[in-house]
Every structure is written in structure tokens, then in C-alpha cells.
N, C-alpha and C positions, 0 to 999 in steps of 0.2 A: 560633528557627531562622533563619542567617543563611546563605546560601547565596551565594559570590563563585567566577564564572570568571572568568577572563580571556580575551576573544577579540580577536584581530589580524586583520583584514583590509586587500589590496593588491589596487589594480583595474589592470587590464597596459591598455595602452594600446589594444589591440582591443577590450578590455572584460570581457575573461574575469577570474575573480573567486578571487582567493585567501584561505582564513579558516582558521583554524585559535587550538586553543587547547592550553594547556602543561599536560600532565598528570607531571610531575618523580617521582613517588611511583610509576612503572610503568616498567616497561622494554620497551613495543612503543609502536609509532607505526602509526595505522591510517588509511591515508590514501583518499580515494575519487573517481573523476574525475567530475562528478553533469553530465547536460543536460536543462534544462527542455523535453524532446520525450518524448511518452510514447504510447500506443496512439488515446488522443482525439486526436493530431493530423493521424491518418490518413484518405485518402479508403476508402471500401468498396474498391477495389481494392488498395490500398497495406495495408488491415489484416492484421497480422502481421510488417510489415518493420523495424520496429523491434525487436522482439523478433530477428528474427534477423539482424541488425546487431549484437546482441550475443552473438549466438554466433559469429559471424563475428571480431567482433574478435581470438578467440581463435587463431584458426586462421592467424594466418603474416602476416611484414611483408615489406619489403626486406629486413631483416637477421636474420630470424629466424624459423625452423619453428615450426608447431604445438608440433611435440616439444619445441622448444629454448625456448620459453618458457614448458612447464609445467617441463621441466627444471632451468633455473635459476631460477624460484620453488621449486620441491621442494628446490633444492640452498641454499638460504638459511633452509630450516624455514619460508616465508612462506605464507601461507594468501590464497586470490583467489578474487574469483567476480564474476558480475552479473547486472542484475536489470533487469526491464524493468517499468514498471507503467503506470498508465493518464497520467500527467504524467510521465515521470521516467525514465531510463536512467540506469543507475550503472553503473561499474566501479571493484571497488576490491579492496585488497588489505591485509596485516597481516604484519609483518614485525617483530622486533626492532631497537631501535632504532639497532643498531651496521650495519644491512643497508638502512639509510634510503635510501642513494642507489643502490645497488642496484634497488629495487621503483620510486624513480621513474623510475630510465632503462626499465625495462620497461614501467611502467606506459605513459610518453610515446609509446614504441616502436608499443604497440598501436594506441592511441590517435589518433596521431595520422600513422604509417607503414601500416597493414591494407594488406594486398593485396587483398582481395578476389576472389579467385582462383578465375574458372569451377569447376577442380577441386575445389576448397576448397566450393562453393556445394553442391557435386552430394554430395561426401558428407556433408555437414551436412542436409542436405533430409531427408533418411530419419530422422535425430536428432529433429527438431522432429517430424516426422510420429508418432516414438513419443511425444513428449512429450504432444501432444494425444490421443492413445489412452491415455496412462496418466492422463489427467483425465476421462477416458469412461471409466473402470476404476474411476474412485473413487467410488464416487457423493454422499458427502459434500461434494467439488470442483465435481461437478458438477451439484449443486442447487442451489450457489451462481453458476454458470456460466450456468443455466438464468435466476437471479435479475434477470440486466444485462439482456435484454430484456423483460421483464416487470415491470421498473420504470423503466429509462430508455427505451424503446421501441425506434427506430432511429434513437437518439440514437449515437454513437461510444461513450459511455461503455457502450455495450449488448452491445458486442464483444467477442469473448473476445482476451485480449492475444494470445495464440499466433496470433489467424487463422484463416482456414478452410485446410482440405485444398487445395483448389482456387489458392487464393492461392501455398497455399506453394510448391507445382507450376509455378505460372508462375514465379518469382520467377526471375530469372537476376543474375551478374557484373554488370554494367550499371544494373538496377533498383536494385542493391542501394546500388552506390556515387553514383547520381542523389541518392538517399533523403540520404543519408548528409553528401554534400555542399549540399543543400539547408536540411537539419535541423540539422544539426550546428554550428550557428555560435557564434562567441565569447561574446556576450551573454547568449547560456542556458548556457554549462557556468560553472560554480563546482566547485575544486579544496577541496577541506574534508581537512582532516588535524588528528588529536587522538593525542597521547602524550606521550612524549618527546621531542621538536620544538622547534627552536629557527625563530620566522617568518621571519626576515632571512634565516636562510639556504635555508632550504625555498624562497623568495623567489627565490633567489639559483639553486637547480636548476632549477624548472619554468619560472620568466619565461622566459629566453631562449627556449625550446622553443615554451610554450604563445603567445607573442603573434606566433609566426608563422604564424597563421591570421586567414585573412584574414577580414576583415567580411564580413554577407550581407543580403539583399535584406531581410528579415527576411518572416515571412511571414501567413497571415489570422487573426486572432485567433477562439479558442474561441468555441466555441455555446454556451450554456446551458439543458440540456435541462431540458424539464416534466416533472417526477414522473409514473410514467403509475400503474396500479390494473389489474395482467391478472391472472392464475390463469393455471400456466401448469404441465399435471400429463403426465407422458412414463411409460410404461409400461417394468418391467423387473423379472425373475423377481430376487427380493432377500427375505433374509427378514426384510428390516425395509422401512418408508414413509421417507425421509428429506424433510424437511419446510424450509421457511426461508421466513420473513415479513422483508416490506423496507416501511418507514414514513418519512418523512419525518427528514431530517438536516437537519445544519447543514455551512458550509462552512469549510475550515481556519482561517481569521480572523475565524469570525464571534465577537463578542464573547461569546456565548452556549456558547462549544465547553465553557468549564468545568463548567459548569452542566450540560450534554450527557454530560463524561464521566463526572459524578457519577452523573447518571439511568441512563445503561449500565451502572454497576456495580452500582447498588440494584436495578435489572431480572434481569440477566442476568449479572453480568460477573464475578464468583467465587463461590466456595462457599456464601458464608451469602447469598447473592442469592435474588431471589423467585423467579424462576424454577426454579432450581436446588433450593433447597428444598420447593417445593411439588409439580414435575414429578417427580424425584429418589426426595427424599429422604421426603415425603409420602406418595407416590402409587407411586412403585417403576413410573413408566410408561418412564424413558429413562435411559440409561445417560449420554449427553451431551447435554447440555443451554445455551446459551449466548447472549447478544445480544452484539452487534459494534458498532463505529461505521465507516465508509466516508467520508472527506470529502475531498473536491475544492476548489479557487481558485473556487468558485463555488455550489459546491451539495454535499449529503450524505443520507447511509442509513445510518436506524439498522434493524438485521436482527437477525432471532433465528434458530436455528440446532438441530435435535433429529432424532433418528431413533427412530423406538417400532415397536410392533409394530402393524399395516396393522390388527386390530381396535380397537385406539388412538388411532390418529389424530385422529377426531374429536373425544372426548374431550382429546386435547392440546392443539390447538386453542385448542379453548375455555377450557382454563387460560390459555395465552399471552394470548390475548385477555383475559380477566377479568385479568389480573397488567398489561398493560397500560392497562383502563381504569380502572383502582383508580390509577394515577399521576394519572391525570388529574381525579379525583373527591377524591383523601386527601391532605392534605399528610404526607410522610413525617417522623416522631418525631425529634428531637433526636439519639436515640440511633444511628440509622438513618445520619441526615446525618454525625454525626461518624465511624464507622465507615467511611461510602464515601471520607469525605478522607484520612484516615489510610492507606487502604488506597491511595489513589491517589495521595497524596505518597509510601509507603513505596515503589511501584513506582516511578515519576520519580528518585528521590532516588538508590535504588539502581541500575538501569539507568544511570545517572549517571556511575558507576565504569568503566562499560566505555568503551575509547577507541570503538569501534566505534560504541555507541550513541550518543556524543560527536561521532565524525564525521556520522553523520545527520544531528542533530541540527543542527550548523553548516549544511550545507547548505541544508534546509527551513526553517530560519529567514532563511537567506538569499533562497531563490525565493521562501517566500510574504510576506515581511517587509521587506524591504531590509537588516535588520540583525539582530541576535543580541535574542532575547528572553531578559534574565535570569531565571532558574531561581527567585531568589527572588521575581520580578513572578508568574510564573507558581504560587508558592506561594500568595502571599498573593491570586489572584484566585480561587483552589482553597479556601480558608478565607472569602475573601467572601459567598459563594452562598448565600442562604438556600431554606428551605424554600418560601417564596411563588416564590420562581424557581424552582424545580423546577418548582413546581404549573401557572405560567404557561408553563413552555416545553413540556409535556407536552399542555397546550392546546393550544399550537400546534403541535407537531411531529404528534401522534396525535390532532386534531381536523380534519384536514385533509381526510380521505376518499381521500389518496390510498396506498394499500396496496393492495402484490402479494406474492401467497402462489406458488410453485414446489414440484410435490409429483412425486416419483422414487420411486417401487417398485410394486408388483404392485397389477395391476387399477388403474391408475391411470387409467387411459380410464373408466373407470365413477366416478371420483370426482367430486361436484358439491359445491363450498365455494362457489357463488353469496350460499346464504344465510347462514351463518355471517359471510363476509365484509361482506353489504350491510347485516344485522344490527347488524354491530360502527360501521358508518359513520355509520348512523342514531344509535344511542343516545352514541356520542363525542359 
């Protein structure tokens, strides 16, 4: 398997960072304006203002309405959205590739023209307000949500990216664009674009535009929270428990992440996984069943994820537990090992083909990397791992004692995982 892209990257004399790679076999170009500022850069008063910085962008420039900018992306067939996460603001969009300079004059427009407009503020506030009611509506969402304090403690990474209520309430015009202009500087945005693209000239659209932003003070670098180990169980008439355990990770570069996504997928992380077969398909106790990985420039959580019925629970539990300390007791079979690679180069490989997935990708190997990690380094460090590395990062990852459990549905104020928990800590 020999796996070659090509990636071009231009650094504009502000510093803002241009990469992109040529996908000739496709006919869209999927371009995305990415800044290394995300929800952990916020103080407790400021959380949530990044998140609606991105909904703001949307809503109106100097030269252009709300309306006239979903308008003329609708009128080009182009597809836009963005995303806020705990490192990271995106904005990006997809367009074919005959409508390339089309998406970047608008893209620019938002970008780097937003009015931020009191009016614009006051009816976007009720937007976000439903969006955090419709995560308290989930409660899937929101086990997960319940998860960031009860393992990062009152770390920023503990926050719900949305913000509280309160927050979003004060936020006005002013706050917004302080934020904005603060956060917003050349040195964290990277312009990533995958398709049909030729660099020189993609080059030749955004430079002008993007390198007149001006440099910034730059600002306090990241904390790096301690793993905390809470229980952390919210009562609500449901007729299922929804459940999620969060255990020690790894962080985006640590050398071990491969190794890590191998262990998530023989855990938890498709069909013939432990979890899934013994919870599932075994046992007939949960319909979904799943472990995750979460990793940060610094630190990470690996989490599992289920909802059963409230006389289950405990029993569930204690599957999860037992499927996780059998990682750390068994080295997993040959068969086992090659199985989780193949499954986890089949997803890489293919995800591959999409420009979309191609533009991420550019981008995060830019923030946490400096450069483009080739696809076939990253195969053959996916085909390295053996099973004594499984067995030793499972030592360390779920030896650590640091694990919290988040438990959402009825009678949950009467639920005690004290011992189940302090059980599993001792015998790890």
C-alpha cells in the first residue's frame, strides 16, 4: 500500500497559512477558513462567545445580508456551515469547482467584513438559547455534556462549548467584536482547501485579502487540566439510564495515539468490538453501545457511551468494566490486532476521497503539527503496533485511577457507583 498526496503550502506575510492539496479526479473544491481559538480559550465569563462568533459570522457584512449570503451560496448549489469545538473555529464551505472564486469572495466577506450588528446579536441570542435546550432534550448529548466536568473538573475543557444561559444573555455587539478581534489573529487561522484547485492561484485570490489583517498581541497560553475521577448522576423521568465512562487519553501528537485508536476500536468502536458484542449482542442489555476517543494539544479521553434499562445498569457497568480490565490483564490475539488495522486503515483510506475530509485534515495537521503528516507515515505507524503496546498503554491509560462515570435517567439521585467505581481502581 502506497499512499502519495501532494500538499502546497504559502505563509502570507502576517502569518496566516495557506495548504491545500489537488484532488483532479473530483469536480468540487472544499475550502475551509480554520482559527486555532476554541471554547478552552475562554475565561468563565467569555464561555460561549466563540461559539456565537460563529453564528454571527453568518448574519451580515458591509456588503451583504444574512439573506444575501445564504442567497448567493444557495444560488451557486454551494453547501456552508461552521463549527465551534473546544481548540478550533471553522468556517467553511463546498462548492464546485467552476464556482471557486465565487465561495472565496464570500467566504472572505464573512470573514473578515461581519458587522456584528446589535440587531443581528438580539435575534441570534434566542437561536443559541434553543440550541442549548435542544442538548438538554437529548439526553445522549447530554451525558456527555454532563461528562466535561466530571473529568476535567473546572478546567475550561469542562464547559459546554454553547456556554451557559446567563452568558449568552449578557453577551452584546461590543463583547462580541472585543472577542473577535482579540482572538482572531493571523497566526492561528490556516486557510485549508482540497479538490479541484490549482495553489498558485487559490494563492493569488485569498493573499491579497487575507494578509490584511493585522498582527496581534498574541495571547496566554493553555492550562493543562488534571484528570479528575467524580460520579456525576442528574435525575430525569426517561425510560432508559443513559450512561458514559471517561478514562484517561492521550493527546493529538502523542506518539501512542495509534496504538490508542487501535485499543478504541477492539473496546468499543464498531460491530465486532467487545463492547458491542458482549453488551449488544450477548447480553441483549443496550441497543447502543460505543467507546470514543476525545484528544486535545495536550491531553485526552477515552469514554464509552450506552443507555439500557435503569434495572441494568449496574449489570452494564460492570460488563464495561470487566471489557476494560481484560485490556489491561490479555494481550489481544493476532487476529484481533489485524482486524482493528484493517478496519482502521479501511476508514482513513476512504474518508480520504472526500475533499471535505481532505480539507480537515490539512488544517490539524497544520495546528498540531507544522506540516502535512503523509497518510502512508500514518499507515505504516497503524501496522507497527504490536500487541505488548496495546497491553502497556492500557496499563497506563486504565491504571491510572483516574475515572468518571455521568449517569442521566430516573432515580438517579438514589444511584451509588461509589463501589463499583473504587473496586475497579483497586484491582486495575
Amino acid at each position: 500500500m502506497n499512499v502519495k498526496t501532494t500538499v502546497n503550502k504559502t505563509t502570507l506575510s502576517n502569518g496566516v497559512r495557506i495548504v491545500s492539496t489537488a484532488m483532479p479526479h473530483v469536480r468540487s473544491v472544499s475550502m475551509g477558513v480554520w482559527v486555532h481559538v476554541g471554547a478552552r480559550d475562554e475565561t468563565d465569563a467569555e464561555g460561549g462567545l466563540s461559539h456565537f462568533i460563529e453564528h454571527m459570522i453568518f448574519k451580515g457584512t458591509v456588503r451583504r445580508t444574512a439573506f444575501q449570503i445564504a442567497k448567493e451560496f444557495d444560488a451557486i448549489g454551494g453547501q456552508t456551515n461552521a463549527f465551534t469545538s473546544m481548540e478550533h473555529t471553522c468556517y467553511y464551505a463546498r462548492v464546485l469547482d467552476t464556482q471557486l472564486e465565487t465561495m472565496v469572495a464570500i467566504l472572505s466577506d464573512i470573514f473578515l467584513n461581519s458587522a456584528f450588528d446589535e440587531k443581528e446579536v438580539e435575534r441570534e441570542r434566542p437561536v443559541i438559547l434553543q440550541e442549548i435546550g435542544m442538548v438538554e432534550d437529548s439526553p445522549e448529548e447530554l451525558v456527555h455534556t454532563m461528562m466535561g466536568p466530571a473529568f476535567w473538573g473546572g478546567h475550561p475543557l469542562g464547559r459546554s462549548i454553547l456556554g451557559t444561559r446567563e452568558n449568552i444573555l449578557s453577551f452584546d455587539s461590543q463583547a462580541i467584536k472585543d472577542f473577535f478581534t482579540r482572538r482572531y489573529q493571523p497566526d492561528r487561522i490556516v486557510i485549508a482547501v482540497a479538490g479541484n484547485v490549482d495553489h498558485d492561484r487559490f494563492v493569488r485570490m485569498v493573499g491579497p485579502v487575507f494578509s490584511t489583517i493585522a498582527p496581534g498581541n498574541g495571547f496566554a497560553p493553555r492550562s493543562t487540566p488534571a484528570a479528575g475521577c467524580e460520579i456525576k448522576c442528574r435525575h430525569r423521568d426517561l425510560e432508559q439510564t443513559h450512561i458514559c465512562l471517561g478514562m484517561h487519553g492521550v493527546s493529538v501528537a502523542d506518539p501512542r495515539r495509534f496504538a490508542t485508536s487501535l485499543l478504541n476500536t477492539i473496546l468499543g468502536g464498531n460491530m465486532s468490538s467487545r463492547l458491542f458484542q458482549t453488551v449488544r449482542e450477548e447480553r441483549g442489555l443496550a441497543y447502543s453501545i460505543y467507546s470514543f476517543l476525545t484528544s486535545y494539544v495536550d491531553t485526552g479521553m477515552l469514554g464509552v457511551y450506552t443507555a439500557v434499562a435503569p434495572k441494568d445498569m449496574y449489570a452494564c457497568i460492570d460488563l464495561i468494566l470487566d471489557q476494560v480490565r481484560r485490556l489491561e490483564k490479555e494481550p489481544v490475539s493476532a487476529e484481533v490486532m489485524q482486524d482493528a488495522k484493517e478496519f482502521t486503515k479501511g476508514n482513513l483510506l476512504m474518508a480520504g476521497e472526500s475533499p471535505d475530509n481532505q480539507m480537515v485534515r490539512l488544517a490539524q495537521n497544520e495546528f498540531y503539527f507544522g506540516r502535512t503528516i503523509p497518510m502512508q507515515s500514518v499507515i505504516d505507524n497503524i501496522d507497527a503496533v504490536t500487541a505488548d503496546d496495546l497491553l502497556s498503554l492500557a496499563t497506563d491509560l486504565f491504571g491510572s485511577g483516574s475515572k468518571a462515570i455521568t449517569v442521566l435517567g430516573p432515580d438517579a439521585g438514589l444511584i451509588d457507583l461509589s463501589g463499583q467505581l473504587n473496586l475497579f481502581r483497586f484491582q486495575s
